[in-house]
Backbone as a ProteinNet text record, in pm:
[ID]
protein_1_A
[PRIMARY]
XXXXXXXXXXXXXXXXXXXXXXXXXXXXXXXXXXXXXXXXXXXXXXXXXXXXXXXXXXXXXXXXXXXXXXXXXXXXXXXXXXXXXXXXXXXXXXXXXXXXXXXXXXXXXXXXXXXXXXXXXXXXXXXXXXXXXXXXXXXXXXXXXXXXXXXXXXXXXXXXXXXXXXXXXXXXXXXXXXXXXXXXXXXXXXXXXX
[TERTIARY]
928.6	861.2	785	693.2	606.4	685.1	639.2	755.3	736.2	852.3	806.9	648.3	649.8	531.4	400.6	444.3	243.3	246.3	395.8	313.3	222.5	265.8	170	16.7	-17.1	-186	-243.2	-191	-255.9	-298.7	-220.8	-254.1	-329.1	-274.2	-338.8	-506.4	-497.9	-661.7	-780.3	-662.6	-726.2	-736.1	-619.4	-646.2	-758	-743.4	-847.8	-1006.1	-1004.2	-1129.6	-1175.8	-1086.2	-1168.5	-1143.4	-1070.7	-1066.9	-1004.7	-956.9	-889.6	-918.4	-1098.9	-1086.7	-1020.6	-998.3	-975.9	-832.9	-755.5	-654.8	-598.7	-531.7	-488.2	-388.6	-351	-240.5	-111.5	-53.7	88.4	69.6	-51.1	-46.6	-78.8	-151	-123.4	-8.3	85.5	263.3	297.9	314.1	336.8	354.4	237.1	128.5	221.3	213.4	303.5	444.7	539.9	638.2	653.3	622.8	570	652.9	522.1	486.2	607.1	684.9	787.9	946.3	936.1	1081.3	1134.5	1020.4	1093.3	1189.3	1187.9	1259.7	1451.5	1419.3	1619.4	1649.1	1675.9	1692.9	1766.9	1802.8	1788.2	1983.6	1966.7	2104.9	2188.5	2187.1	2222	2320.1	2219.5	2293.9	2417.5	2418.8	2545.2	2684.9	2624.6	2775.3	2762.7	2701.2	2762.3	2690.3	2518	2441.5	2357.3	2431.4	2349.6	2194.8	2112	1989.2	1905.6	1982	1882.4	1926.6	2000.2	2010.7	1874.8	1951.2	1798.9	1758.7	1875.5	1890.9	1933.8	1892.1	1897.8	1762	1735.6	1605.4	1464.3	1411.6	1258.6	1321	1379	1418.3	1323.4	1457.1	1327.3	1268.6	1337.2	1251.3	1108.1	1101.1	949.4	839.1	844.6	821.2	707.7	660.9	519.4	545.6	710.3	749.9	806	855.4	884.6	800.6	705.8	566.2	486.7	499.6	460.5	566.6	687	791.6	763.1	732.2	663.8	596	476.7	320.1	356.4	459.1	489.6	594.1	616.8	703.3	646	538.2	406.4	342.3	290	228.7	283	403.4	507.7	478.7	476.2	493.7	390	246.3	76.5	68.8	102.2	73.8	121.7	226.8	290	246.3	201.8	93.1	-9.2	-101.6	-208.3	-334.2	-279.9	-368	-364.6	-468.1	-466.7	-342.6	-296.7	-181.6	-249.1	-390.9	-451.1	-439	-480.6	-484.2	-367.8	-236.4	-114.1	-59.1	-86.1	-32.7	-86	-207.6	-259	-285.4	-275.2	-259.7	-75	4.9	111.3	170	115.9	138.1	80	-38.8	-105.2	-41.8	-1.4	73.4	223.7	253.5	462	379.9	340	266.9	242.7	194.3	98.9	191.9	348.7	450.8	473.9	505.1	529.8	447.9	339	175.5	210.1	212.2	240.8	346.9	476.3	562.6	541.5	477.3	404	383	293	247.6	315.5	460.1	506.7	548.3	598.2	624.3	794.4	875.4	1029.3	1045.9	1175.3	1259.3	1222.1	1289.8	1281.9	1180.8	1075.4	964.9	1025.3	913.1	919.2	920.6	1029.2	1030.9	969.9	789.6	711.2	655.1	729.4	718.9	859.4	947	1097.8	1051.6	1127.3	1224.9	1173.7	1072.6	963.4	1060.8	1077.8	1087.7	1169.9	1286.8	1330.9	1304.9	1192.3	1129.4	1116.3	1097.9	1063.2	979.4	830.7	687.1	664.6	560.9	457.5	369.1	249	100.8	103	16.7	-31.5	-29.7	-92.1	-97.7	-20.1	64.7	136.6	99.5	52.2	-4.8	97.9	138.3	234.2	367.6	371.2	522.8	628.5	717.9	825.1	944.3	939.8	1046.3	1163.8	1229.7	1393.9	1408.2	1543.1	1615	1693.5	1736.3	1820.1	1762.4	1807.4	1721.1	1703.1	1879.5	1847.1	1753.3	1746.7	1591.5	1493	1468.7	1347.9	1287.8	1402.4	1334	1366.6	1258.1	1291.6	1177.5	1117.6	1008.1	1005	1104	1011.2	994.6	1030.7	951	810.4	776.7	666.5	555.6	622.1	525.2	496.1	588	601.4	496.4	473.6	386.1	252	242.3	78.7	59.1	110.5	100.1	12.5	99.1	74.4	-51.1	-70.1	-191.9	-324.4	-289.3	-425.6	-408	-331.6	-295.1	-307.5	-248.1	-250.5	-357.1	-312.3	-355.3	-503.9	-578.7	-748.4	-772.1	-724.2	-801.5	-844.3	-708.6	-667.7	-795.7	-788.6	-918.7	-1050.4	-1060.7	-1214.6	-1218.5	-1137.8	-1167.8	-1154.4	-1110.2	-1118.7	-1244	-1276.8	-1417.2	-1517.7	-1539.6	-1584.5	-1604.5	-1477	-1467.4	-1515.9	-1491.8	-1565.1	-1725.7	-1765.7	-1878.5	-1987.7	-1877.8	-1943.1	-1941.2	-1835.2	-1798.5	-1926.2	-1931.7	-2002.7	-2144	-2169.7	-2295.7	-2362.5	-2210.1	-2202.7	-2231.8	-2124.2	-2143	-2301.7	-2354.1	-2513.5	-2568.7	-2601.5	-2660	-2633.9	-2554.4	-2533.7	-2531.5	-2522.4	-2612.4	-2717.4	-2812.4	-2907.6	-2974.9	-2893.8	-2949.5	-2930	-2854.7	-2778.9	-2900.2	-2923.9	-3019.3	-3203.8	-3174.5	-3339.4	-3414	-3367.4	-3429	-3458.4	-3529.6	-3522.9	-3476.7	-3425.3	-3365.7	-3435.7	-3462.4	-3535.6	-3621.3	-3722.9	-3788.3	-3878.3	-3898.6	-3902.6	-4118.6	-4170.3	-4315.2	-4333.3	-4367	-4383	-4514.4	-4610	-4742.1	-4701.1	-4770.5	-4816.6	-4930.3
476.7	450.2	573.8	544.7	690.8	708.1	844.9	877.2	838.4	858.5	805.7	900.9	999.1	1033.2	966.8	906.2	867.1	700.5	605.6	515.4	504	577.7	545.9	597.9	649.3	643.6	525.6	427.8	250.1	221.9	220.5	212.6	335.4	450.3	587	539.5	519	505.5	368.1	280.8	152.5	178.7	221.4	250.3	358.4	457.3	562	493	456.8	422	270.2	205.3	85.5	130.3	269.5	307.3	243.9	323.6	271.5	135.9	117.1	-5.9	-165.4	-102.3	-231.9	-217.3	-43.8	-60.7	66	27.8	156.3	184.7	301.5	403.8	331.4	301.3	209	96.5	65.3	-32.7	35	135.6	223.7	282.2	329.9	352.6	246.2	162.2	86.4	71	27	-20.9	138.3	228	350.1	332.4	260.5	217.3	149.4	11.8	-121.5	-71.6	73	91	147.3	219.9	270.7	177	103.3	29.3	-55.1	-96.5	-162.2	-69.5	74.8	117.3	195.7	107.6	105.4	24.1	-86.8	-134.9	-35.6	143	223.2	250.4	239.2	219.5	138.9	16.4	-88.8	-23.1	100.2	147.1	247.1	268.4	315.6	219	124.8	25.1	-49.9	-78.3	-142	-260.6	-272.6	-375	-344.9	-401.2	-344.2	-316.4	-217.8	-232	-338.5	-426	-488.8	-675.7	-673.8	-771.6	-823.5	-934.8	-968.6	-867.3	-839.4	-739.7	-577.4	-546.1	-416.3	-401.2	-208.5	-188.6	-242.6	-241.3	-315.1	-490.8	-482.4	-669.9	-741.7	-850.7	-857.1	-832.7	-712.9	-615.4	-565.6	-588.3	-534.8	-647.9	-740.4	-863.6	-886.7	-986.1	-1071.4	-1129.1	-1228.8	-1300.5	-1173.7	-1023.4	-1012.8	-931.1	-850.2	-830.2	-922.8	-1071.9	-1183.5	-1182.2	-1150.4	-1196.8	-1059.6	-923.9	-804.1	-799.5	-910.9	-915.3	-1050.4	-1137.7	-1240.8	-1156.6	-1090.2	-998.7	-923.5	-858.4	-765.7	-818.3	-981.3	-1061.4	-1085	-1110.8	-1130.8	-1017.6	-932.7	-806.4	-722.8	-806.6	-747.8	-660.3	-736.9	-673.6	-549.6	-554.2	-430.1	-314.8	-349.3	-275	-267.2	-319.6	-267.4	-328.2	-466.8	-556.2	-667.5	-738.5	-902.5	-934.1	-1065	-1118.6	-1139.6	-1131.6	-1158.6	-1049.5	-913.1	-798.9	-712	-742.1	-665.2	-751.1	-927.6	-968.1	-879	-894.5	-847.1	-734.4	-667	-489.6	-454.1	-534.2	-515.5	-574.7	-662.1	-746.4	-684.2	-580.2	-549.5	-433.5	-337.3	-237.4	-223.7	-345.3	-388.2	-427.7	-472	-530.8	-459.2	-342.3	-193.5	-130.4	-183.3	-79.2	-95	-229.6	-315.6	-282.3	-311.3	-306.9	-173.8	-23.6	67.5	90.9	92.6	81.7	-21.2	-112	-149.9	-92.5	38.7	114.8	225.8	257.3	366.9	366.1	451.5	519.6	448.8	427.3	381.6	282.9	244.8	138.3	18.9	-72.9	-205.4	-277.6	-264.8	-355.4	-382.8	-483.2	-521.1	-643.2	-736.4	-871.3	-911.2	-881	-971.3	-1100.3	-1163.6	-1326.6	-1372.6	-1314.1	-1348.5	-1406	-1506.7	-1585.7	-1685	-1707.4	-1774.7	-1758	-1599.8	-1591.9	-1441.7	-1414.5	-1264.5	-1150.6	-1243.2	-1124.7	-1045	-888.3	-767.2	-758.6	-725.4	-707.1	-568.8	-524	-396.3	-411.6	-360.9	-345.4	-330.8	-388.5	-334.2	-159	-88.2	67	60.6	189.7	230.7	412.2	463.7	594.4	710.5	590	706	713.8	835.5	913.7	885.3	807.1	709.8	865.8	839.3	929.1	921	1062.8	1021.6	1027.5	934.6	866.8	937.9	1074.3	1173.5	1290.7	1350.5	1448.3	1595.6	1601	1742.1	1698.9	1614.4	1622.3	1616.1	1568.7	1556.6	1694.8	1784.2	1961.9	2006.7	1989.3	2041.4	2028.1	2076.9	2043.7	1932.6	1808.5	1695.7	1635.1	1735.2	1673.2	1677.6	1818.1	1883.8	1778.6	1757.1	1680.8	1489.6	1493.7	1375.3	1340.8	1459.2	1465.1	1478.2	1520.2	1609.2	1456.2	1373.9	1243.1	1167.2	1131.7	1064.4	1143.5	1261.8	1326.2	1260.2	1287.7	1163	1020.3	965.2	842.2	735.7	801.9	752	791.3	897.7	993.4	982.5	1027.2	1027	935.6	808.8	660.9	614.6	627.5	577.1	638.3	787.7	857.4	814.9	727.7	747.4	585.8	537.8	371.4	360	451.7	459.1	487.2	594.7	668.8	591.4	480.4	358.6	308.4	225.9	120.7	212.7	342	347.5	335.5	410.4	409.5	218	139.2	23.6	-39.3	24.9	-40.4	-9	123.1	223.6	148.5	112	74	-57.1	-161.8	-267.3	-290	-215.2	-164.8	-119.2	-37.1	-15.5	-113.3	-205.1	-289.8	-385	-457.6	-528.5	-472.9	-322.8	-283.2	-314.5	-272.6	-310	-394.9	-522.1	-692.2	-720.9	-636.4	-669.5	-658.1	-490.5	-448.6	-472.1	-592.1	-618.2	-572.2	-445.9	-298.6	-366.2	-425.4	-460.5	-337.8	-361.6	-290.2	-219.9	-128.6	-54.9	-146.1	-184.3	-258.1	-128.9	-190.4	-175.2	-161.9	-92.2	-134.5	-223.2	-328.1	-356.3	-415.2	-375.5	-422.6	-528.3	-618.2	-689.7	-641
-993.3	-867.4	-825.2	-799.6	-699.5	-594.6	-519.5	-425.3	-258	-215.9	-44.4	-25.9	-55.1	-13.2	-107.6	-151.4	-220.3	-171.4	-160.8	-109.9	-17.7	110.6	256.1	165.3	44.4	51	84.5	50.6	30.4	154.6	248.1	421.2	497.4	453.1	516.2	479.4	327.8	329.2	350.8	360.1	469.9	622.4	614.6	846.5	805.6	762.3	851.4	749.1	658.6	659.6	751.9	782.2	903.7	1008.3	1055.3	1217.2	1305	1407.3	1471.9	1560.5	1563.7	1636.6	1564	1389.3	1365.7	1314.7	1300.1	1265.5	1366.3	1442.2	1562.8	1516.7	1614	1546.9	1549.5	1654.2	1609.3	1520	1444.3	1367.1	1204.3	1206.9	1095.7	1079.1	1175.8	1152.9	1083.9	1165.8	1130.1	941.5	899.5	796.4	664.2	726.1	636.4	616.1	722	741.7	626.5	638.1	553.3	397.8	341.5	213	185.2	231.5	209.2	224.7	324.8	318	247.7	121.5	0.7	-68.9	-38.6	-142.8	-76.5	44.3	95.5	29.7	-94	-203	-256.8	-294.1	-324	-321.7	-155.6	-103.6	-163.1	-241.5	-312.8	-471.3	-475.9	-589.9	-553	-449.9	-403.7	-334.6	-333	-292.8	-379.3	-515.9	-596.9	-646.9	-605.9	-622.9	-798.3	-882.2	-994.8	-985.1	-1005	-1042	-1081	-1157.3	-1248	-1190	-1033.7	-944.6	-863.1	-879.1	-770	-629	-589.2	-451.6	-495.3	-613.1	-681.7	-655.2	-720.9	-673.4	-758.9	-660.3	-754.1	-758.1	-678.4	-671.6	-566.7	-515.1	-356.3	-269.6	-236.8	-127.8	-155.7	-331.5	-385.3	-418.7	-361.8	-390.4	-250.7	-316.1	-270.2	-109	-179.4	-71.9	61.4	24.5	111.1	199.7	154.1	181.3	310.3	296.8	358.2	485	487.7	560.3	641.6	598.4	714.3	758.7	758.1	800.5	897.3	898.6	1018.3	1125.4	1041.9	1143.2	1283.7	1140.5	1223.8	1335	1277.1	1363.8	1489.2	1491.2	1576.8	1690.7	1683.4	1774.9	1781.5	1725.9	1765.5	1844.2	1956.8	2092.3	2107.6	2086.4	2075.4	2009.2	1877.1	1741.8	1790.1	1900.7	1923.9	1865.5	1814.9	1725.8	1725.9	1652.1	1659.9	1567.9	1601.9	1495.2	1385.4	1347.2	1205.1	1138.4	1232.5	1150.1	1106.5	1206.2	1193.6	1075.5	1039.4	918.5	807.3	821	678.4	637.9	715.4	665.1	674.8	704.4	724.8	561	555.6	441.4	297.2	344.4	200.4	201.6	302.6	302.2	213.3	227.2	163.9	11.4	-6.4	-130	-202.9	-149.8	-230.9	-283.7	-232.6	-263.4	-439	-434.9	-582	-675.2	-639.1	-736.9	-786.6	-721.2	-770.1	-805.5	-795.2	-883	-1040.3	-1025.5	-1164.9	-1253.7	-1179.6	-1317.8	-1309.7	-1289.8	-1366.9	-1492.1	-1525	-1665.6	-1703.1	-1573.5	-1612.9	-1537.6	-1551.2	-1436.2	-1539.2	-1454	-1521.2	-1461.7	-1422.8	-1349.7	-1236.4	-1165.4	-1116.6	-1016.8	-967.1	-890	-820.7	-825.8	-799.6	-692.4	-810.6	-767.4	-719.4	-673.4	-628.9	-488.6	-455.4	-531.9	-651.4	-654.5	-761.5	-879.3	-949.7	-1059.5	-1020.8	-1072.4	-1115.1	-1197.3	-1269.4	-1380.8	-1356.4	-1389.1	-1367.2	-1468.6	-1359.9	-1428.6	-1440.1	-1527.3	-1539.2	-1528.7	-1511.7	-1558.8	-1704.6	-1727.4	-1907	-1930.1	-1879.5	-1824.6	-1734	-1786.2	-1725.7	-1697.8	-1564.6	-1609.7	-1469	-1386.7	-1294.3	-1362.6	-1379.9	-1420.9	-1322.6	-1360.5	-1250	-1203.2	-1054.2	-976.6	-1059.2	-1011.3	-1018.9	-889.3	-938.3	-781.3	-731	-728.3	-717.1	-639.1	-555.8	-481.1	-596.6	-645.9	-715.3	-863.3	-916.5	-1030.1	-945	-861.8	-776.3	-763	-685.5	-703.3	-825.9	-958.7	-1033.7	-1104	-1212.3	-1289.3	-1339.6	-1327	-1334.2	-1207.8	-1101.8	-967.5	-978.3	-1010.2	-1019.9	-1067.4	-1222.9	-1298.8	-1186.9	-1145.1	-1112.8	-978.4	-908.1	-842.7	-827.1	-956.2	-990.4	-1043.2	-1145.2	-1180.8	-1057.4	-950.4	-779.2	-748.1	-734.8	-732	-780.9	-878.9	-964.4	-996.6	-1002.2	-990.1	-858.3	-792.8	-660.4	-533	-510	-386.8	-414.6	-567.4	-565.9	-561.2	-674.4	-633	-498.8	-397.9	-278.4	-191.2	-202.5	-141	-159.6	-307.4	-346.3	-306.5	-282.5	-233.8	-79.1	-30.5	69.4	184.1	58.4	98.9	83.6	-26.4	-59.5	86.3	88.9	250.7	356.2	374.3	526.7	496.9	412.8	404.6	401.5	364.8	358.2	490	559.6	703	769	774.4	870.6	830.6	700.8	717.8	743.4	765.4	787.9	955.3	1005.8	1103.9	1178.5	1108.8	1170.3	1183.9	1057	1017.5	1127.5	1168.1	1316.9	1416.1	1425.2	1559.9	1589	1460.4	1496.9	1515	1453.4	1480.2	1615.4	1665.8	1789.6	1911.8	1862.6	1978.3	1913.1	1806.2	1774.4	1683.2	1622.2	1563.2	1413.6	1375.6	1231.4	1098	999.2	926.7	794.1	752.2	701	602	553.3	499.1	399	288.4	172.1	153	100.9	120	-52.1	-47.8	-201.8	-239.8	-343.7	-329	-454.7	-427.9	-573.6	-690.5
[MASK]
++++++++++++++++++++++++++++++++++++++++++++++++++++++++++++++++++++++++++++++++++++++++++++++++++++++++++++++++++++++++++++++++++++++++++++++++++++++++++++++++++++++++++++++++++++++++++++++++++

């Protein structure tokens, strides 16, 4: 699994590239929250939930269905988030979702449960290019923390940045572009002779 710190890129770089008018700050907590709480599953291996259980890690908590069940949740308590019930589902929902997808492509573990309750399979990506955490704090500080991070670095953290940087820039210009229909201003036109 990548580590608590690289899921929140998935949401960090959706909220701040659509902004706060379309994703505000208790709804981007939120949305960071989300990416990370599939993996109290974690706890499971300490009282006795095998790993490789439906309710072991990378089970249902990493799953589609339960992803869906945080974004009705979300919806549920908009108001509160600072958002429409459309937008707290679905950034709430793509946020829990993002968790799985990337755990997909690490390097270990047994995949991941997906489609649960659908199916228990534990999936991968075809590529596999993030170097999977250890679940242990003392390997964690250790040189294969190290490596394990610089991995999330480029794996995670740049994509996340450069798609991110993508979406604002498409917003922002989406954005102009109906300003100016708004206030009349026709939009840059092209000179083309025949």
């Amino acid at each position: 699994m990548p580590t608590i710190l690289s899921h929140p890129a998935v949401p960090l770089a959706i909220g701040l590239a659509l902004g706060s008018r379309v994703i505000p700050g208790r709804l981007l907590a939120a949305g960071v929250l989300a990416s990370i709480v599939p993996d109290a599953d974690v706890a499971g291996l300490h009282i006795g939930i095998p790993y490789a259980n439906e309710l072991g890690h990378r089970g249902a908590s990493h799953s589609l269905a339960f992803a869906i069940v945080l974004g009705l949740l979300a919806a549920a308590f908009a108001r509160q988030l600072n958002a429409s019930r459309l937008a707290a589902f679905f950034f709430i929902t793509a946020s829990a979702v993002s968790h799985g997808l990337l755990d997909m492509l690490t390097s270990g573990g047994l995949g991941v449960a997906l489609a649960w309750p659908v199916s228990e399979a534990r999936m991968f990506f075809p590529v596999r290019v993030i170097r999977v955490s250890p679940l242990t704090v003392q390997r964690f500080f250790s040189a294969r923390g190290v490596t394990v991070l610089r991995s999330e670095l480029i794996w995670v953290w740049l994509p996340a940045a450069l798609a991110g940087l993508g979406l604002y820039v498409a917003t922002r210009r989406q954005r102009k572009q109906a300003k100016q229909a708004k206030q009349g201003k026709p939009g840059k036109k092209t000179n083309k002779r025949a």
